[in-house]
C-alpha positions in Angstrom: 11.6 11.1 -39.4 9.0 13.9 -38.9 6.0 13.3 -41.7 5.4 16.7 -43.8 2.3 17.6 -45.2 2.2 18.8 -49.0 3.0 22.6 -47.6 6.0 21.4 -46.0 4.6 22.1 -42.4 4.0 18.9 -40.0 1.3 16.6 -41.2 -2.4 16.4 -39.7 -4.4 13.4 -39.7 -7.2 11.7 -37.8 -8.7 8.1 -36.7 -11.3 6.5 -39.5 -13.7 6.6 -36.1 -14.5 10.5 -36.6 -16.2 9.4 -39.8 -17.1 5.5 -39.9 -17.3 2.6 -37.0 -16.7 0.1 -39.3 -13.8 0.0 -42.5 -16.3 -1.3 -44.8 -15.8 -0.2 -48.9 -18.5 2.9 -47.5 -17.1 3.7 -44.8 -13.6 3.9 -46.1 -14.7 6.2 -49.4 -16.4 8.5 -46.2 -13.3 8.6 -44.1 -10.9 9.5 -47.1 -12.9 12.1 -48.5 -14.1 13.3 -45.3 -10.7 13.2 -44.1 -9.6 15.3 -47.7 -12.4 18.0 -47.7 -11.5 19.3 -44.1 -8.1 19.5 -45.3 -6.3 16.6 -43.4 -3.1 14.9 -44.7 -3.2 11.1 -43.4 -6.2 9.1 -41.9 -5.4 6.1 -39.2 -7.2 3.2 -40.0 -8.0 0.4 -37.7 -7.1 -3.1 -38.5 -9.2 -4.8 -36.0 -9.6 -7.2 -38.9 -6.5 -6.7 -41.0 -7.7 -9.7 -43.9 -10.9 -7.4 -44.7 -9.6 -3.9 -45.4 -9.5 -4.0 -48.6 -6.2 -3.1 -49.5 -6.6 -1.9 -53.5 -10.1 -0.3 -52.8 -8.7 1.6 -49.8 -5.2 2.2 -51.9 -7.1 3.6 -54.9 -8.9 6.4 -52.5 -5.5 7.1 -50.6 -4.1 7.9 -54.1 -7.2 9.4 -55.5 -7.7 12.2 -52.2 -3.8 12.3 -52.2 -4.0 11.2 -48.8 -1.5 9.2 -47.1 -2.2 6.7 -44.3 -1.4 5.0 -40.2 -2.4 1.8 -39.0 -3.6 1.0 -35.5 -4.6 -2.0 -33.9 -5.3 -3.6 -30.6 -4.8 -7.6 -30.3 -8.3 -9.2 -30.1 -9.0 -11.6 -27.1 -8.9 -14.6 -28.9 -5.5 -13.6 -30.0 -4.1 -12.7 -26.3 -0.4 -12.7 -26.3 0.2 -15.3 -23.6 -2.7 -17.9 -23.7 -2.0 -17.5 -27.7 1.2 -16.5 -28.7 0.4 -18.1 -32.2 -2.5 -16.5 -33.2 -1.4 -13.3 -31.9 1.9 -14.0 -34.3 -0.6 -14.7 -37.1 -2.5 -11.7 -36.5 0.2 -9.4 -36.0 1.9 -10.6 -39.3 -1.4 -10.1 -40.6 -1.5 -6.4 -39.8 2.2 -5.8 -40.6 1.4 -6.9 -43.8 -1.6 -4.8 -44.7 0.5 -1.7 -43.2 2.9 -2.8 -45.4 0.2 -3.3 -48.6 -1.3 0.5 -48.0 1.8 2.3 -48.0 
């Protein structure tokens, strides 16, 4: 499936990082309406901490720029795949489901 943006040509978006180092309740209202006033159609946010996003605060800007969204992550070191496979499985469920949360 090929994402469209509202004109019908292929969608445009860019990494919270351009705008904010951190998704904090600030930084996410500058990323989204950054991300809106230079015309962008999606925004990738980073769920290095998936349980702090902020799902409704972040939600209610996605909806309010009329902005859609990605999710990135990397696993952190604690959470290393084969020294722990449970944490990462916590962690990844975590992210799946804050993915799943923002749409």
């Amino acid at each position: 499936m090929t994402a469209l943006s509202k004109d019908g040509g292929p969608a445009f978006g860019a990494h919270a990082f351009i705008w904010a180092g951190e998704w904090t309740r600030e930084g996410a209202e500058r990323v989204i309406s950054g991300a809106a006033e230079v015309g962008l159609d999606f925004v990738e946010i980073p769920l290095l901490d998936p349980a702090s996003i902020g799902i409704e605060h972040t939600r209610s800007l996605l909806d309010r720029y009329g902005l859609g969204c990605s999710c990135s992550l990397g696993l952190p070191l604690e959470f290393h795949l084969p020294s722990n496979p449970e944490g990462a499985r916590r962690f990844l469920y975590g992210a799946l489901e804050a993915t799943a949360a923002l749409g």
